[in-house]
C-alpha positions in Angstrom: 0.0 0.0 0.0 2.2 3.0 1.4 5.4 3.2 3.1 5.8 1.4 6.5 4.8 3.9 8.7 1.3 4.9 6.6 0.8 1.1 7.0 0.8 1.2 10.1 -1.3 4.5 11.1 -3.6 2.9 8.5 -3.7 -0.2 10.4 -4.2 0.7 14.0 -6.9 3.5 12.6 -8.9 0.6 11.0 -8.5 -1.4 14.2 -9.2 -4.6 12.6 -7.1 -7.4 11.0 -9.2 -9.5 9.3 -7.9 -13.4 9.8 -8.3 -15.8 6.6 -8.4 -19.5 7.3 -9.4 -22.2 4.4 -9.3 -24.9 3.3 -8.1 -24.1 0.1 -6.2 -21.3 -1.7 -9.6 -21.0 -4.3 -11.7 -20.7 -0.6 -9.2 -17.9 0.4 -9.3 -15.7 -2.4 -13.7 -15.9 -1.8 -13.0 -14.8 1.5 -10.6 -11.9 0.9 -13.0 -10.7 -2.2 -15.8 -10.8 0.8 -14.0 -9.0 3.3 -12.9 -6.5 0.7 -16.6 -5.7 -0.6 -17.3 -5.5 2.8 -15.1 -2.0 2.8 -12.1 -3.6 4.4 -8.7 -3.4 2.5 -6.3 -5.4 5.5 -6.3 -8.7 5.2 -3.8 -11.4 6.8 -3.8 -14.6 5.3 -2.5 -17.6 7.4 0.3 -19.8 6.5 -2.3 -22.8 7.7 -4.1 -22.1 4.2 -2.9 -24.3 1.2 -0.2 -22.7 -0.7 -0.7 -20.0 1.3 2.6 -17.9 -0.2 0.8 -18.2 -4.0 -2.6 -16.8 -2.2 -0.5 -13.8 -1.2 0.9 -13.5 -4.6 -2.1 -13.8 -6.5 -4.0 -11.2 -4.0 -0.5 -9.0 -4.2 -0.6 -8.9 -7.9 -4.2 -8.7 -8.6 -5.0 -5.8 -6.1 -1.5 -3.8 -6.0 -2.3 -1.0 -3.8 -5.5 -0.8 -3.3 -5.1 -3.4 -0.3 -3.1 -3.9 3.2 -2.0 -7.4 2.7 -0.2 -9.3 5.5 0.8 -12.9 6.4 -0.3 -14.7 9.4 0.9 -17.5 11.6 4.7 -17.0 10.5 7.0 -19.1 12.6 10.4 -18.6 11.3 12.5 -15.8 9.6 12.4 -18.0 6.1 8.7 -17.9 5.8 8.5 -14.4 6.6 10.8 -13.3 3.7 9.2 -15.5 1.0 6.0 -14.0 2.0 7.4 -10.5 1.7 8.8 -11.0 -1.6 5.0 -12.4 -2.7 3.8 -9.3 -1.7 3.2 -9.6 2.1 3.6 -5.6 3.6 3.1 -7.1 7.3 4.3 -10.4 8.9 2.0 -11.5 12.1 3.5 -14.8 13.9 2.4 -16.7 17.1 5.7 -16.4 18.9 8.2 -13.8 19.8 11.5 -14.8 17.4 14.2 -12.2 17.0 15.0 -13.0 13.3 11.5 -13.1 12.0 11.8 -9.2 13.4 15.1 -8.7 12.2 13.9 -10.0 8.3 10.9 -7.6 8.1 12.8 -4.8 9.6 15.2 -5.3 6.9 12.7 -5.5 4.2 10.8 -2.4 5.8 7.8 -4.2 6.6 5.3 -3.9 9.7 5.9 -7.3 12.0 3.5 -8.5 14.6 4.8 -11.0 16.6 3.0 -12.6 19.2 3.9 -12.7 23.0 1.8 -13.2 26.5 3.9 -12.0 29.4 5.1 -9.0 30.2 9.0 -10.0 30.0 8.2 -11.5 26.4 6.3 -8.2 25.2 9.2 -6.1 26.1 11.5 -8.1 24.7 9.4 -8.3 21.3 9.2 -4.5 21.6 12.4 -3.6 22.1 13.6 -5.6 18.8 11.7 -3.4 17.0 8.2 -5.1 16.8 5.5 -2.3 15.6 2.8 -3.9 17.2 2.1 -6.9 19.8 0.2 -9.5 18.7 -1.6 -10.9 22.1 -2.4 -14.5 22.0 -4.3 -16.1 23.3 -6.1 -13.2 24.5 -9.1 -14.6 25.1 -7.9 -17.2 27.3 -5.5 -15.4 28.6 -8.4 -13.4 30.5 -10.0 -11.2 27.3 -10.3 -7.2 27.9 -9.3 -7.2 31.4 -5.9 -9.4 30.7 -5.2 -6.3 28.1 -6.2 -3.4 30.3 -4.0 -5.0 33.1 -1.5 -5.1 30.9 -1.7 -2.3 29.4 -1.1 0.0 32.2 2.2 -0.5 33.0 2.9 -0.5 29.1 1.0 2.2 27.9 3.9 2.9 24.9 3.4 -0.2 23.2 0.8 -1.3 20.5 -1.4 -4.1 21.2 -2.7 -6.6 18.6 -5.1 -8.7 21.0 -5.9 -12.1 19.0 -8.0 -15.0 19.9 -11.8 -15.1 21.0 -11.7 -11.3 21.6 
């Protein structure tokens, strides 16, 4: 879409990451046409959907900038640069990994990784991540798990993820 930093004020203004999950890539693409004539233009698609990197391609080339596109459930710094170079312009993952950050910071592109304790969302935070992805947040304790842990870290962004 923009450059790294519109991404992101785009992102956190829109407040929502739509998720995409399937079954198949064909299933994928019908969900990301849905979500987009529903008036949202972010969309993360999962590395649990088949041939997930070619969805991100396909959607990458066929919508250029007229979407947010992002990859989801990205374990290892690898992944996360294949999806990039398909088109991925943010990298969500489970887990707090150090290269994973250190590939999309390279690449200039947003990363999300995930982390649940305090300790582990500094950590993520200080190697650069440009948003928190909190997970499981539901069971983790929802709302009031976030609120708690937001006030003692008001300065970082908060991607809550999970039943919420």
């Amino acid at each position: 879409m923009g450059s790294k930093d519109k991404n992101l004020e785009h992102l956190v203004a829109c407040g929502v990451i739509p998720v995409v999950r399937a079954k198949s890539s064909e299933e994928a693409l019908r969900i990301v046409e849905a979500v987009r004539k529903g008036g949202i233009d972010i969309i993360e698609i999962t590395m649990t959907v088949p041939n997930a990197i070619g969805v991100i391609q396909t959607i990458a080339k066929e919508s250029g900038q007229g979407i947010l596109l992002g990859a989801g459930t990205v374990l290892d710094a690898e992944t996360a640069r294949a999806c990039i170079l398909a088109g991925a312009e943010f990298i969500v993952g489970p887990c707090f990994d150090e290269q994973l950050i250190k590939v999309c910071k390279r690449y200039s592109k947003m990363v999300i990784p995930g982390a649940v304790t305090p300790t582990e969302i500094v950590r993520a935070w200080e190697e650069g991540a440009d948003l928190v992805k909190i997970f499981p947040a539901q069971q983790l304790g929802g709302p009031d798990y976030i609120k708690a842990i937001k006030a003692p870290l008001p300065q970082i962004l908060f991607n809550p993820t999970g039943g919420i």
